[in-house]
C-alpha positions in Angstrom: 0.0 0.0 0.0 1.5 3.5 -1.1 2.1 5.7 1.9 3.0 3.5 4.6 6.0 1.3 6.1 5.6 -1.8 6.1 7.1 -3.1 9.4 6.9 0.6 10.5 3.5 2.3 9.8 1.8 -0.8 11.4 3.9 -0.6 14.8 1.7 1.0 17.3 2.9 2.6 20.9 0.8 3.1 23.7 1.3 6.9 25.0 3.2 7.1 28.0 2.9 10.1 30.1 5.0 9.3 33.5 6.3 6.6 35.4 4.9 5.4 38.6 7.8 4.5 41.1 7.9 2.2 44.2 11.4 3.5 45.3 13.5 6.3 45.4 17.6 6.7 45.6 19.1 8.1 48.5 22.9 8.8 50.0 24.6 7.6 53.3 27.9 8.7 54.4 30.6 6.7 54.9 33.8 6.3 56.0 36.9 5.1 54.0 40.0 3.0 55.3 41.9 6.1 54.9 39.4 8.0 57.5 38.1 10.0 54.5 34.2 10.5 53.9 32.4 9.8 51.1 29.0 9.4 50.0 27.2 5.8 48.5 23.9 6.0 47.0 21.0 3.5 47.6 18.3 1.8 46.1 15.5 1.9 49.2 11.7 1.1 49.3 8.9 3.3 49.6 5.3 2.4 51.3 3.8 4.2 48.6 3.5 5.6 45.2 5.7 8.1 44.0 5.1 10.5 40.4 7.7 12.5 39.5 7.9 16.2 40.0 7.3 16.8 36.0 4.0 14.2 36.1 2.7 16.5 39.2 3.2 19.9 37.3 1.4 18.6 34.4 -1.3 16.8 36.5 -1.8 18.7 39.7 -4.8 16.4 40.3 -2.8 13.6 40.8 -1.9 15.7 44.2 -5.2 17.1 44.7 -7.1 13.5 44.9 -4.4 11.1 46.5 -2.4 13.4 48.3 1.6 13.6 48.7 2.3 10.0 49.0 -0.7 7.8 47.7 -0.5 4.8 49.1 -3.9 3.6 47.0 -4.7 4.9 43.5 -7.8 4.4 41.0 -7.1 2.2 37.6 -7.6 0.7 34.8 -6.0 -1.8 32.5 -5.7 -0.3 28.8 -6.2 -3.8 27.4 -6.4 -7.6 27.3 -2.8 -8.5 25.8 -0.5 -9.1 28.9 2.5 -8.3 26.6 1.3 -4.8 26.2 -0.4 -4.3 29.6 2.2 -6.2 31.4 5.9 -6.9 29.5 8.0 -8.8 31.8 11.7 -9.7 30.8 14.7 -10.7 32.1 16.9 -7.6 32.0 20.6 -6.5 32.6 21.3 -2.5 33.5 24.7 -0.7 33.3 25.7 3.0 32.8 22.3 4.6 32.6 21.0 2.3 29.8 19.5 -1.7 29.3 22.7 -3.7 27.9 21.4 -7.3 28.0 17.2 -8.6 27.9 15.6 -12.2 27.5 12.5 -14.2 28.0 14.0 -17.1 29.5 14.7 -18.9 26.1 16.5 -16.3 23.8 18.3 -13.0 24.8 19.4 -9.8 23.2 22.5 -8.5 24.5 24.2 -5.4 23.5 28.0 -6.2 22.7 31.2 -4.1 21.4 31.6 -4.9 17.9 35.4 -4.8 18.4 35.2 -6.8 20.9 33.3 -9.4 19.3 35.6 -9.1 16.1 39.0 -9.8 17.9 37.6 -12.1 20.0 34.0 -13.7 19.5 33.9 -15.9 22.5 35.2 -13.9 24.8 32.7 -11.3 23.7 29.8 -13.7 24.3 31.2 -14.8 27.8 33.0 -11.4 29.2 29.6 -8.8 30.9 32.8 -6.8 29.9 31.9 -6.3 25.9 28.5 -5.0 26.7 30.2 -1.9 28.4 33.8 -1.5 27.1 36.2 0.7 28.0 39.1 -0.4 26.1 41.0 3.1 24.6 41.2 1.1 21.1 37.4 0.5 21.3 35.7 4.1 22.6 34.2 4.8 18.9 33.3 1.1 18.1 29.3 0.3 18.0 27.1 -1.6 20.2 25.5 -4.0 18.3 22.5 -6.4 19.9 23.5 -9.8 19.5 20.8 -12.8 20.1 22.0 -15.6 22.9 20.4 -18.7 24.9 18.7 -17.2 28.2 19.1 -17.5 31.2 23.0 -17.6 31.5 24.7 -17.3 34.7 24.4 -13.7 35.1 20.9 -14.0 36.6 20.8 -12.8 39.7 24.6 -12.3 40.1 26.2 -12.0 43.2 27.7 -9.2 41.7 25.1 -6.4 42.1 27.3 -4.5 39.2 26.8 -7.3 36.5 23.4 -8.9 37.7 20.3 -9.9 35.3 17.0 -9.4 37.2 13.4 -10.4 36.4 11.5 -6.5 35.5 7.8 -6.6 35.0 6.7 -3.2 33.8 2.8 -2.2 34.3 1.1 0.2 32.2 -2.2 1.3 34.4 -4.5 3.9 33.2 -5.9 6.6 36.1 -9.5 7.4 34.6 -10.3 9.7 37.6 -6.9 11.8 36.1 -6.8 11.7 32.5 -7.1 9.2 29.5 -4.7 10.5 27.2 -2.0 7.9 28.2 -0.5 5.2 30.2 1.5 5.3 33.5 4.6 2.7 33.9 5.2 0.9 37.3 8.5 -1.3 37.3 9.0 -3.7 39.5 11.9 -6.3 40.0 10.3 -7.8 42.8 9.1 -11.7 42.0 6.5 -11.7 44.2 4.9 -8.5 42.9 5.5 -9.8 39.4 3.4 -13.2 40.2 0.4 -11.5 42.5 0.0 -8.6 39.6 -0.1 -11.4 36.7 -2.2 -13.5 39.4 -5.0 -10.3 40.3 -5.2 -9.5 36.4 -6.0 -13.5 35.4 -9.0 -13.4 38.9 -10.2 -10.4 37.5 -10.6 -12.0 33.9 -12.2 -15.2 35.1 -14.5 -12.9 37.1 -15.6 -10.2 34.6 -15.3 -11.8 31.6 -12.2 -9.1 30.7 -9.7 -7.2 32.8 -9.4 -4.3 30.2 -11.3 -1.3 31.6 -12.3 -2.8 34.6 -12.6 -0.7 37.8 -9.6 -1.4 40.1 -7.8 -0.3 43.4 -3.8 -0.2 43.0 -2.2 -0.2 46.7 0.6 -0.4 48.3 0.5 -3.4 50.7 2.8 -5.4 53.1 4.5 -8.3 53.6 6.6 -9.6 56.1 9.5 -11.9 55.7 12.4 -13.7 57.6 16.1 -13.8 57.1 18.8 -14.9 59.3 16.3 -15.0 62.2 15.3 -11.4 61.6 11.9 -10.1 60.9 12.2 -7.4 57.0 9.2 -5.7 56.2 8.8 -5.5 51.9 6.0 -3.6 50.5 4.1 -5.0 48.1 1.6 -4.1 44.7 -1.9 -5.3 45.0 -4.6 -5.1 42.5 -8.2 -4.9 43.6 -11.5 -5.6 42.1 -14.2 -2.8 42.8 -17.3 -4.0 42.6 -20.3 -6.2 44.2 -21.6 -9.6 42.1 -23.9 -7.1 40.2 -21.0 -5.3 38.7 -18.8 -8.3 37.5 -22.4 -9.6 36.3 -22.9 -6.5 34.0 -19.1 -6.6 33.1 -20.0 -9.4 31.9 -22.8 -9.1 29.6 -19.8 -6.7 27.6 -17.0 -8.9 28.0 -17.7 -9.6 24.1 -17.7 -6.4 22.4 -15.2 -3.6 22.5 -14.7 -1.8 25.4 -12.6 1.3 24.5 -11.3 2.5 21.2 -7.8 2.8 22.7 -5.7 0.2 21.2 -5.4 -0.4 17.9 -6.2 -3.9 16.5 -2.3 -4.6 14.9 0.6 -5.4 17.3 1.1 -3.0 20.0 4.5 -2.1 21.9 5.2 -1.0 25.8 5.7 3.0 25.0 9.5 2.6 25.8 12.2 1.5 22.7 14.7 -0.8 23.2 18.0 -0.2 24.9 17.0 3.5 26.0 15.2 2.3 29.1 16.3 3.9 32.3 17.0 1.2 34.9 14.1 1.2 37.6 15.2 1.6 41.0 15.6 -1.8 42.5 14.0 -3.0 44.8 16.2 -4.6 47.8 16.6 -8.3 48.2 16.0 -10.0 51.5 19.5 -10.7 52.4 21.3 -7.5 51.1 21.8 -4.5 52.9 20.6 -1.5 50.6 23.3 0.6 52.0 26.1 -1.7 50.1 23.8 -1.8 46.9 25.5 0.0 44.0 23.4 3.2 42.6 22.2 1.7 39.0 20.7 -0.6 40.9 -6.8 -0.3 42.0 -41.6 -5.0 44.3 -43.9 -2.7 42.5 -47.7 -3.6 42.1 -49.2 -3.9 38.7 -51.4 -1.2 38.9 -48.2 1.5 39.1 -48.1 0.7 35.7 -50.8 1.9 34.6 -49.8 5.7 35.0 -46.2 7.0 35.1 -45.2 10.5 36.7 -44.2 13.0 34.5 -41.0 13.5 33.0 -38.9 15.3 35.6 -37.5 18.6 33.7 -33.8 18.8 36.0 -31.9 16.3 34.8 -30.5 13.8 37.6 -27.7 14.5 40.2 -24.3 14.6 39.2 -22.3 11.4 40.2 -20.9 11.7 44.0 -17.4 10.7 45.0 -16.7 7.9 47.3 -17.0 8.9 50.5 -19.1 12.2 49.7 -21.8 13.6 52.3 -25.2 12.9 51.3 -27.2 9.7 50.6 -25.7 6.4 49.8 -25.0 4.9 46.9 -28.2 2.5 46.3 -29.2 -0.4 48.2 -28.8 -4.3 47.4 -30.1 -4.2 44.1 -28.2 -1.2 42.8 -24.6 -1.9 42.5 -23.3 1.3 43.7 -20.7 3.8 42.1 -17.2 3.6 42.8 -14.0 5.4 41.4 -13.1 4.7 37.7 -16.5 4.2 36.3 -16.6 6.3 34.1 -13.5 4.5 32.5 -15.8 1.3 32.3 -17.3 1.0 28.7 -20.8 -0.8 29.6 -22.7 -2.0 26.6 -26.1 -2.0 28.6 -29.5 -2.1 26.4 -30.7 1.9 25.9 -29.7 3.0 29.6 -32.4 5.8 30.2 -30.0 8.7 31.1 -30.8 12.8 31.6 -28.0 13.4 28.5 -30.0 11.0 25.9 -32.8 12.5 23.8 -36.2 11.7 24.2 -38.1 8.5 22.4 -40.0 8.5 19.5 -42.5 6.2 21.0 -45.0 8.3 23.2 -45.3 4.9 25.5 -41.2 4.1 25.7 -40.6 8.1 26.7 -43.0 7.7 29.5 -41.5 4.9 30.6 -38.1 6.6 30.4 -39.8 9.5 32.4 -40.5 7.6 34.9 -37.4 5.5 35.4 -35.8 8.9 35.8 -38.4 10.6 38.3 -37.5 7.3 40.3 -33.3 7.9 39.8 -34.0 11.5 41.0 -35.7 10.4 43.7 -33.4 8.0 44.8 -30.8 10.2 44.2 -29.4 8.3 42.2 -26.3 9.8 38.9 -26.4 9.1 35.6 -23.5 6.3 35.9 -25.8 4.1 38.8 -28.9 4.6 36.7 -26.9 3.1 33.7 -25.2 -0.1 35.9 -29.0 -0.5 37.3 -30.4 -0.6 34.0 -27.3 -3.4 33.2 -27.8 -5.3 36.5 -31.7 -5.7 36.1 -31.1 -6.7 32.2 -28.7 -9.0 33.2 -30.7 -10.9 36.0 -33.3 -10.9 34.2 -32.7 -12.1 31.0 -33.6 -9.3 29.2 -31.2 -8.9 26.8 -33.6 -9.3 23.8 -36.9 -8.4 24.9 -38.9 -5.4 23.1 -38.3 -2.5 24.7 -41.5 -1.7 26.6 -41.2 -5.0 28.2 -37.5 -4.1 29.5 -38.3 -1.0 30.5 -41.5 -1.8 32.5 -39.7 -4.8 34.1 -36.7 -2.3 35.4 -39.4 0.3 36.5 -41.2 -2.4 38.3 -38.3 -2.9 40.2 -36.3 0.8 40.9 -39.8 1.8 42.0 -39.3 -0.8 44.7 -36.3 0.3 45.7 -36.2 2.7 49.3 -34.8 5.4 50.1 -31.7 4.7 52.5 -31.7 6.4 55.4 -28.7 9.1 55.9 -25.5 7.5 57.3 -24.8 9.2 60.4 -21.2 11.1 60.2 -18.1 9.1 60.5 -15.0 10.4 61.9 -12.5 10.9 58.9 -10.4 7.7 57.9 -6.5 7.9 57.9 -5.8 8.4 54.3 -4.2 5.3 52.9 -6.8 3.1 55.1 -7.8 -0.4 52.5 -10.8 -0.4 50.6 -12.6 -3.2 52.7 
């Protein structure tokens, strides 16, 4: 086809707009044998999530809702592929850029082409070809050279030659913006296996895990070595949602639920070999200090006659933990944050922003669906996972629509009003969701 690249124009990229980190690098002072100070910087853990100063200036937000160290943030997935949404390779750092990166079969690692012409075996054998600092070699290329994985540079004993496994997350944060991804590294096996682990529960519960409503957090986990107690802090993915919810997730789990990938073969938004080294996390027999520094029922009869159309449109949507009336009982699934990331595919959901029916009959039923919301108190957003729910339970999927609609007014009109919650002191921020 004229006009495009192939190999290149059908490469796509998911926009990345910042990097979500789990640790920072800090200094100690130390002492020398010659009684001289000097400084050694350190990998260490944080016990929550940390945006860099750019990603806050762009998205003041980010501050605004989760404060100066979130320790819990709203997501969603951008898709179902785990190599997009969840790349995990083996990978090798050194001097500020990747040198060496493999899947546990074959490897790519960056080598001195001088190096491997004088002495090819070496080159493959010697960590010292991917960063050589031979005078005779400082303008020869770097040239990424395929190789059986692992080798025996996984997990090194040498922290300044060791291969690690890096999992790197790309999350979306619907209550911030949609225009891109955010990147969490980790190097940390056990968050590698419960992330992969919540995604696959969250999939065999809803039917998809793209666009689902989820809680990122920061949790803990307490381990032992040589007798002592070490504190690690962990990544843990949570559903958001009662039986209802994953029931109407569901009923969409088929069709699309976002146009935000493209339908050819997507990349991780970072390029080869110009990925900056995440700051590792620290092993549970290492002291950080000595680490080197590259290291989410109605009656019949109410049928007869409906209220009139109410002329304010319904409430706007409330945020979790907002004064005011609850979110609605039992049969209502109620609102939580990053719904309005979630692409439901419910039948006609009768909402104050969709124009009235042709059908004098279907636009008084509409009317009074929403009389009822307002009443209720009910947003736009519950109204259309009610409408979803009740379709869903009862098998409405392809019934006419004055059928449907009189069915879910049957049963919103039998819905009560809860009572007002009486106030609550204020919760710690950070507290867990459950």
């Amino acid at each position: 086809m004229q006009g495009l690249v192939k190999g290149l124009s059908d490469r796509r990229r998911l926009p990345r707009l910042g990097k979500i980190r789990l640790g920072e690098r800090r200094v100690k002072e130390k002492t020398g044998q010659d009684g001289k100070p000097y400084q050694v910087e350190y990998p260490a853990e944080l016990d929550y999530f940390k945006f860099d100063a750019e990603a806050l200036a762009d998205f003041p937000a980010i501050r605004e809702l989760y404060g100066e160290q979130p320790k819990e943030l709203d997501i969603a997935l951008p898709g179902e592929d785990p190599t997009v949404v969840f790349p995990t390779s083996y990978k090798l750092y050194g001097l500020g850029r990747l040198k060496c990166k493999g899947d546990g079969e074959t490897a790519r690692r960056s080598l001195c082409l001088a190096c491997l012409s004088a002495n090819p075996k070496r080159a493959h054998a010697d960590p010292a070809a991917m960063s050589c600092r031979l005078p005779a070699h400082q303008k020869s290329e770097y040239e990424w050279i395929d190789r059986p994985c692992p080798c025996e540079l996984l997990k090194n004993a040498d922290r300044r030659v060791r291969c690690s496994p890096i999992g790197s997350l790309m999350v979306l944060l619907p209550r911030i913006t949609l225009a891109g991804v955010w990147q969490l590294d980790t190097g940390s096996e056990n968050n590698i296996e419960d992330i992969n682990s919540a995604i696959a529960y969250v999939r065999d519960l809803c039917g998809r895990a793209a666009m689902v409503p989820l809680r990122m957090r920061r949790g803990t986990r307490t381990t032992a070595h040589d007798g002592k107690a070490q504190t690690h802090y962990t990544v843990e993915l949570r559903f958001l949602g009662m039986p209802r919810r994953a029931l109407a997730i569901q009923a969409t789990a088929a069709q699309p639920v976002a146009a935000l990938i493209a339908p050819s073969d997507i990349e991780p938004p970072h390029d080869e070999g110009d990925d900056l080294p995440p700051v590792a996390e620290p092993s549970d027999s290492a002291d950080p200090a000595d680490s080197p520094a590259g290291a989410d029922g109605a009656t019949e009869h109410q049928n007869a006659e409906a209220p009139p159309a109410p002329e304010a449109s319904t409430p706007p949507a409330c945020a979790e933990g907002a004064a005011g009336r609850s979110a609605p009982p039992r049969t209502s699934p109620p609102t939580e944050p990053g719904n309005a990331a979630v692409a439901h595919a419910a039948p006609a959901a009768p909402t104050s922003a969709q124009p009235a029916p042709a059908d004098p009959k279907i636009a008084e039923l509409h009317a009074a669906i929403m009389a009822e919301a307002k009443r209720l108190a009910w947003s736009d957003q519950q109204v259309d996972d009610y409408v979803a729910a009740i379709t869903t339970e009862r098998n409405l999927g392809k019934a006419a629509d004055g059928l449907r609609l009189n069915e879910i007014l049957k049963a919103i009109r039998a819905e009560k009003l809860p009572p007002a919650a009486p106030a609550k002191p204020a919760k710690k921020k950070g507290n867990g969701i459950f």
